[in-house]
N, C-alpha and C positions, 0 to 999 in steps of 0.2 A: 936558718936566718937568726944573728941577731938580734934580741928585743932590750929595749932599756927598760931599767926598774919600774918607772912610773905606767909603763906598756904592757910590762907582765901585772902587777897591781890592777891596771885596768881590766884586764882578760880573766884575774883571776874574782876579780867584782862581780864580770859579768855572770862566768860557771856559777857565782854563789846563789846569786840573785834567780839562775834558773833552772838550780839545783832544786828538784820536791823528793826532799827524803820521806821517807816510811819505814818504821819501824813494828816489825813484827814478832809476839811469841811464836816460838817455837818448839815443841815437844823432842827432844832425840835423845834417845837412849843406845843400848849396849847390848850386843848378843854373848850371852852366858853360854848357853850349849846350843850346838845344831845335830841334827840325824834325824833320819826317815822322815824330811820332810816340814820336821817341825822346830823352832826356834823359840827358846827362852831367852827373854830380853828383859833388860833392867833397867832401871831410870824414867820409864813410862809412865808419871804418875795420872796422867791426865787423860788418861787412853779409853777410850769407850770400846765396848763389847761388838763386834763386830765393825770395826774401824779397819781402815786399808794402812796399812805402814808400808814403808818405802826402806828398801834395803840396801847398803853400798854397791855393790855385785847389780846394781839395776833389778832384782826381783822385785816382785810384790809380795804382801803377806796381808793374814785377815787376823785379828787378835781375838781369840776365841773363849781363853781362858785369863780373868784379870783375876790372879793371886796376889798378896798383901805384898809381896816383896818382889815379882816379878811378871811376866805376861807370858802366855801361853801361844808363840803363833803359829796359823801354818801355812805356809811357802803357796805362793802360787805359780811357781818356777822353777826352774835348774837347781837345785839345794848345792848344786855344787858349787855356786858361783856364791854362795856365805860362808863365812867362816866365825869362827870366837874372834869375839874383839871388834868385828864389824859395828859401824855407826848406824843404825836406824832411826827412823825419820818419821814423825805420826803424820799421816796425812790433816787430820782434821774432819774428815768425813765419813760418813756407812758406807761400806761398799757396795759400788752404782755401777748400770751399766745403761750405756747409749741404749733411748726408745727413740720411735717413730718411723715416718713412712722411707728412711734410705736404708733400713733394715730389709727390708722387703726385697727378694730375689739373692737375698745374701747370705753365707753360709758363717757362722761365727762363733768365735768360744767360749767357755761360761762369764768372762770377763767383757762379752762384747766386744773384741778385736778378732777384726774379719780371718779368716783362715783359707779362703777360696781364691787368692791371687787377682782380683778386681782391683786390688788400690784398697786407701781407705776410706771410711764410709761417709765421712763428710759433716758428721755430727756435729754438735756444738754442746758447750758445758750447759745449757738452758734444757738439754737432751738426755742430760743425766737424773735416773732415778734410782733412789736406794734396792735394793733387790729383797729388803724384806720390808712386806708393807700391811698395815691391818690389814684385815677383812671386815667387805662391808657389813655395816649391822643391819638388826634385822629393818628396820624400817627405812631403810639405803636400798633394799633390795622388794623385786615381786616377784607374783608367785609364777614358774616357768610353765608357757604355755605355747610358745612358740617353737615348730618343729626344726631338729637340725638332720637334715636330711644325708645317710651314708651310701645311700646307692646300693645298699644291698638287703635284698627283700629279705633273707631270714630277720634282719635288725628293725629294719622301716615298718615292718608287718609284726612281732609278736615281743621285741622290746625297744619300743620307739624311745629315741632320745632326743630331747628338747634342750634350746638354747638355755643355758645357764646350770646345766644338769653335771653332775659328777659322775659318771659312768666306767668301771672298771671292767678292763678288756684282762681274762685270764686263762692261763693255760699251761702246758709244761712246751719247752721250747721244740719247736719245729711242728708247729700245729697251726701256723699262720696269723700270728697276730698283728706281725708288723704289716704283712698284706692287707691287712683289714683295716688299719688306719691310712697306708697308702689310697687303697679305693677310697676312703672317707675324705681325703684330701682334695682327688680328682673329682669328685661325685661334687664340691663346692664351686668349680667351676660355672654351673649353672647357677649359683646365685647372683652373680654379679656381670654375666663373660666372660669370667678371668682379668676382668678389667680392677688392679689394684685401685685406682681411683674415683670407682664407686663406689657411693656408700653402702648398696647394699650388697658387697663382693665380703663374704664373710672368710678372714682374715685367718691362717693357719699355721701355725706354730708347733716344728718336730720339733725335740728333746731328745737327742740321742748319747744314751750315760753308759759307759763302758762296753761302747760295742769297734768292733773293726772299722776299721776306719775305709777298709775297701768295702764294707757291707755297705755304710752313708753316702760313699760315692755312688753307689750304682743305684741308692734310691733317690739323690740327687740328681742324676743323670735319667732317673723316669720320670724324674717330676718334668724336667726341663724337656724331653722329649712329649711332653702329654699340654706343656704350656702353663704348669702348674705353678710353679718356681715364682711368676712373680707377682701371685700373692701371697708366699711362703716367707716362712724366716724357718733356718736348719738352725739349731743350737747343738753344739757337738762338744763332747769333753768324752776322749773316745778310751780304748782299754790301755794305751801306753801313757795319757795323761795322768798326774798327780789326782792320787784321789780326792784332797780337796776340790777341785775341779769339776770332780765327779759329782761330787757334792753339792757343789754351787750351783751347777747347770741350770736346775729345774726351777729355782728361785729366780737366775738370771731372764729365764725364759716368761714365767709367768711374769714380772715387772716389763717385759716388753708387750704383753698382752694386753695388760692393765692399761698401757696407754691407748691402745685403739677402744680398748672397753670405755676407757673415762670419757671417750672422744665421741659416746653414742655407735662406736660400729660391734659388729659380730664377733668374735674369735672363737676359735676354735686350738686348744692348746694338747700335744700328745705326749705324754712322759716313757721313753720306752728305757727301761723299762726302773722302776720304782725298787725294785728286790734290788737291783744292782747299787741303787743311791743309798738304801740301805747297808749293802755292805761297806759302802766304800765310807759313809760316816761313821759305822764301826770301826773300821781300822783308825780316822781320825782320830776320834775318840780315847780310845785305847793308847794310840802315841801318846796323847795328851794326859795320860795317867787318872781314866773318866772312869769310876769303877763301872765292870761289867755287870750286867744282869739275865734275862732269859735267853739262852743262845750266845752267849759274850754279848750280843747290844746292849747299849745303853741305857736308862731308864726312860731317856727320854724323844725315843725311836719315835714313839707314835704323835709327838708334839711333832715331830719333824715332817710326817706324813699331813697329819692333819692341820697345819699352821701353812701349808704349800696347797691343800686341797677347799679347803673351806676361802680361799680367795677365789673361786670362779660365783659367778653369782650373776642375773639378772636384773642389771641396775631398774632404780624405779625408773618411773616418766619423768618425775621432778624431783630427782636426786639431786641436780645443783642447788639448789633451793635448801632443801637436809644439810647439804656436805659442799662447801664450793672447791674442794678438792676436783671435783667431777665437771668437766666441761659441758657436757650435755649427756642428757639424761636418757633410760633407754636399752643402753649399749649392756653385752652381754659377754662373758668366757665363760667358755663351755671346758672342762677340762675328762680327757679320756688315760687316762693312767692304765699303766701297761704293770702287768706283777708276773714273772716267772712263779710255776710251781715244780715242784719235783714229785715226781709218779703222781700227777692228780691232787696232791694233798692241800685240799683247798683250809683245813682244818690247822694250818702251820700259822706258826707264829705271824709273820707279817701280814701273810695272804687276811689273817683273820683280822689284823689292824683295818687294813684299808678295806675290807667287806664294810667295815662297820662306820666307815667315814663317808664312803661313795654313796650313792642314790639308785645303787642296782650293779648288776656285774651279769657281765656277758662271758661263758664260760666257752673255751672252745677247746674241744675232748679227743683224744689221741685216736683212741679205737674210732672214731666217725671219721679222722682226716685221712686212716691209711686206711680205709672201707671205701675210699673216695666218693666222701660227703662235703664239700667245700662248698664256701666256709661250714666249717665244724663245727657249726653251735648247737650246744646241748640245751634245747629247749625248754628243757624238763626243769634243771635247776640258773638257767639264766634269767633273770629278772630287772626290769624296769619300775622304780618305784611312783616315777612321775607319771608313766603310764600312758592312757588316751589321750592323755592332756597336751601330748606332745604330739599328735598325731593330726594329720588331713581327715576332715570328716570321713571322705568315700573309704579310705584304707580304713577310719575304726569301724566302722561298718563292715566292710567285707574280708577283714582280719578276725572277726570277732570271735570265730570258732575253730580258728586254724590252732591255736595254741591247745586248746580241749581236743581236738582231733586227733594232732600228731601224738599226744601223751596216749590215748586212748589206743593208738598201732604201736608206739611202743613195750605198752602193756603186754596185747594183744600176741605182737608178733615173739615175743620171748615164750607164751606160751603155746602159739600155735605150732612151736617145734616138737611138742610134746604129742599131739595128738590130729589125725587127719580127719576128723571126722568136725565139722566145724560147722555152724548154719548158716543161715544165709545173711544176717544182720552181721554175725563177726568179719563174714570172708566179705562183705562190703566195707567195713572199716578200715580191712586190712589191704582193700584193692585203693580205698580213695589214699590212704595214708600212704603207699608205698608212693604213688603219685604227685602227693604233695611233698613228700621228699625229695624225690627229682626236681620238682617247679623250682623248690627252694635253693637246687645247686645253683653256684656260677660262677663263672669263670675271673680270674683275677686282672683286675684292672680292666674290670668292664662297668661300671658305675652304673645304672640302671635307672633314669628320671623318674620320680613319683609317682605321674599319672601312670604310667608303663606299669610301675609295681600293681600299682593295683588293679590295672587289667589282666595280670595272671594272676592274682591272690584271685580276683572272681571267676576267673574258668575253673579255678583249681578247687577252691572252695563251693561254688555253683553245681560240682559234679560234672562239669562240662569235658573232665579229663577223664573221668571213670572207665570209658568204654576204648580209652585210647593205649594200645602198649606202651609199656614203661620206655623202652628204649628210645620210643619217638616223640617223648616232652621235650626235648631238648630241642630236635626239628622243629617239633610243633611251636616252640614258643618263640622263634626265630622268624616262623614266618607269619604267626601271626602278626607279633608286634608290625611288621614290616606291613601284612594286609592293611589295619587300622592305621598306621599312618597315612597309607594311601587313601584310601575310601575314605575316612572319617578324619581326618585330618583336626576337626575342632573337639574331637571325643576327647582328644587330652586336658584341653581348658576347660572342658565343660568338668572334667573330675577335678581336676585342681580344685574349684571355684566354686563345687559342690558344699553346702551349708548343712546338709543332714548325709545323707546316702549318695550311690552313684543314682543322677537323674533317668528315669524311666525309657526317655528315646535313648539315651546312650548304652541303656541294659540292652535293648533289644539289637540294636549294633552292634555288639560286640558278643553278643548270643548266635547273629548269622555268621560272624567271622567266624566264631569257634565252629560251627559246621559247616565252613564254607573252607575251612584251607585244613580238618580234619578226613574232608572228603578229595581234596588234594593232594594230602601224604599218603592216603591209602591206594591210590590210583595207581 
């Protein structure tokens, strides 16, 4: 259609009048070289140290190294889709990744975009948190006394771990660690019902860093079959991923904890495994022309352990109040860091990093898993530094000598090879310890409730297994627990709720069970 002069002059009044321009800086710069990953870019003068940039080819990238003349970055994508001469783009920001509760039941990668085919997560920029964050100071945080319960009596019983605690799980592979954090998973169910939108459903967070990507499936796919999943979040940057990826993971992972912690709830955060994130920030590094030091790492490997591990912590009561960072006060991550060894050698470079950052390490030993001792914990050198403090009254109580006991038969039983002639005190040691080693196996992905534990830590420690063949603690403890649920049904709450020891009518309860269905198996 036709407009006369006066017509377009009017229409173009109007566009002016409801035109709101905005003018913005912009940083963009120039890729100098790309290979393996890593891209040096130019014109960046404005670029902060871990800043996200934006690359034509649609990658992302994190700017790692800011040198006088240029920037150091590395891809978090296809390297093939950058070339020289490419335009980049500074974001403006640290690199963040989506927190909160539509994380939850979702599997995602260390940049928080979902990988599990649900769609996407629904977040909002107000959702976004940088992924490396202090940690809290000390008068931010108190002292950990609250138990986080794993379901498995050799942990619950002789190295309890408490909410806000650093607890390193270690071993050489295929000795059952990632089992161990699995049942730690499932065994949380009972805090909450699995009910994600309780507060007190304490909140669990894999980390899985260069592993098979069909190994996360199938422990996603036990989460989901046990009903676990949706109070989980899977964080995956798996063995065909970009090692920065790899890298990132564990940061991306704990900044999504951090927000249920700041929020007053529970977490529980798994890094499997820590040896792998080390390597793969080697190799970064290294691209990045970072000179090598002990092993080719970096000099500064053990900042990278400890600046990721020293953020679990046990917020105070009145941490908003300290810090209004903190929504409410209270909330806790718990982080359980997973470290490969090779042949046992706990004494190796990294293994000896993270001993020395953790709050105890739970060692779990080749010769006890193919002897079939499961779980494989070496009691001997696993340790809990928080201790009792983490523990239910009844269990410090009737754990109290289990750990002196068991070292005493493994003394014992290495030299009772030597000589048959043996008294009566030793070959009792060696009959109660052979027994408490059984009590101690179990089966995987069978989580075990608290009060339970400690009704076989007291038959087993009471002597009340002494007189029973080893072969039939397994039965025995099978039908026990099952007697006691039936007959005494309130025997579990009364040890739960126990302030000193297990209470005296409950001892004597669970004293006739033991020779009420030891006199049944024998029958």
């Amino acid at each position: 259609m036709d407009l006369r002069p006066a017509e377009v002059t009017s229409v173009l009044e109007q566009e002016i009048a409801s035109f709101q321009g905005e003018s913005r800086m912009q940083s963009v710069g120039t890729v100098l070289s790309v290979g393996d990953g890593v891209a040096r870019v130019y014109g960046l003068d404005d670029c902060m140290m871990n800043e996200l940039l934006e690359f034509a080819g649609g990658v992302r990238g994190v700017a790692l190294n800011l040198e006088e003349d240029n920037v150091g970055c590395v891809l978090l994508g296809d390297a093939a889709k950058v070339r020289e001469g490419d335009t980049v783009t500074a974001t403006g920001r640290i690199i963040s990744v989506p927190t909160g509760d539509k994380l939850l039941g979702r599997v995602v990668n260390a940049l928080g975009d979902p990988v599990d085919g649900k769609g996407p997560l629904g977040t909002s920029d107000s959702d976004l948190r940088p992924i490396e964050q202090p940690a809290p100071s000390v008068v931010e945080r108190q002292p950990v006394s609250e138990p986080l319960q794993t379901g498995i009596k050799a942990i619950d019983a002789m190295i309890p771990i408490g909410r806000g605690q650093r607890e390193l799980v270690i071993g050489d592979r295929q000795t059952g660690k990632t089992a161990l954090l699995i049942d730690t998973i499932l065994a949380q169910k009972t805090t909450g019902g699995g009910d994600p939108t309780n507060p007190e459903q304490v909140i669990c967070i894999y980390v899985a860093v260069a592993q098979k990507q069909s190994t996360v499936v199938d422990l996603v796919r036990r989460l989901e079959a046990e009903n676990a999943m949706q109070y989980s979040i899977v964080v995956i940057a798996s063995a065909i991923d970009e090692a920065s990826m790899q890298y990132l993971s564990c940061y991306a992972g704990c900044t999504m904890g951090e927000r249920f912690r700041d929020e007053g709830r529970h977490v529980v955060i798994f890094y499997d495994d820590l040896y792998k994130q080390a390597l793969a920030y080697r190799q970064v590094m290294l691209l990045l022309r970072r000179p090598p030091g002990r092993e080719a790492f970096p000099g500064d490997v053990f900042n990278l352990h400890s600046r990721l591990l020293e953020r679990a912590a046990k917020l105070s009561d009145d941490a908003p109040k300290i810090n209004p960072r903190y929504q409410a006060g209270g909330g806790s991550l718990t982080a359980l860091p997973v470290v490969e060894t090779q042949e046992g050698d706990v004494a190796a470079y990294i293994p000896t990093n993270v001993i020395s950052i953790t709050d105890g390490q739970i060692f779990l030993e080749t010769n006890l898993f193919n002897s079939g001792v499961r779980p494989a914990v070496n009691a001997g050198i696993s340790v809990s530094r928080v201790g009792g403090a983490a523990q239910i009254p009844a269990m410090k109580k009737s754990a109290g000598s289990l750990r002196l006991e068991l070292a005493q038969f493994r003394e014992l039983q290495a030299f009772a090879q030597f000589g048959s002639d043996l008294d009566k005190a030793t070959q009792d040691k060696l009959t109660r310890g052979e027994r408490l080693v059984e009590m101690l196996k179990q089966g995987q992905y069978k989580p075990i409730p608290a009060a339970e534990q400690v009704m076989m830590v007291y038959a087993g420690t009471s002597g009340g297994l002494d007189d029973l063949p080893v072969k039939l603690v397994g039965e025995f403890e099978e039908q026990y627990l099952a007697y006691v649920r039936d007959t005494h049904p309130e025997a579990a709450e009364a040890i739960q709720t126990a302030k000193k020891d297990i209470p005296d009518d409950v001892k004597k309860q669970l004293d006739a069970a033991i020779a009420a269905v030891k006199t049944q198996i024998r029958a």
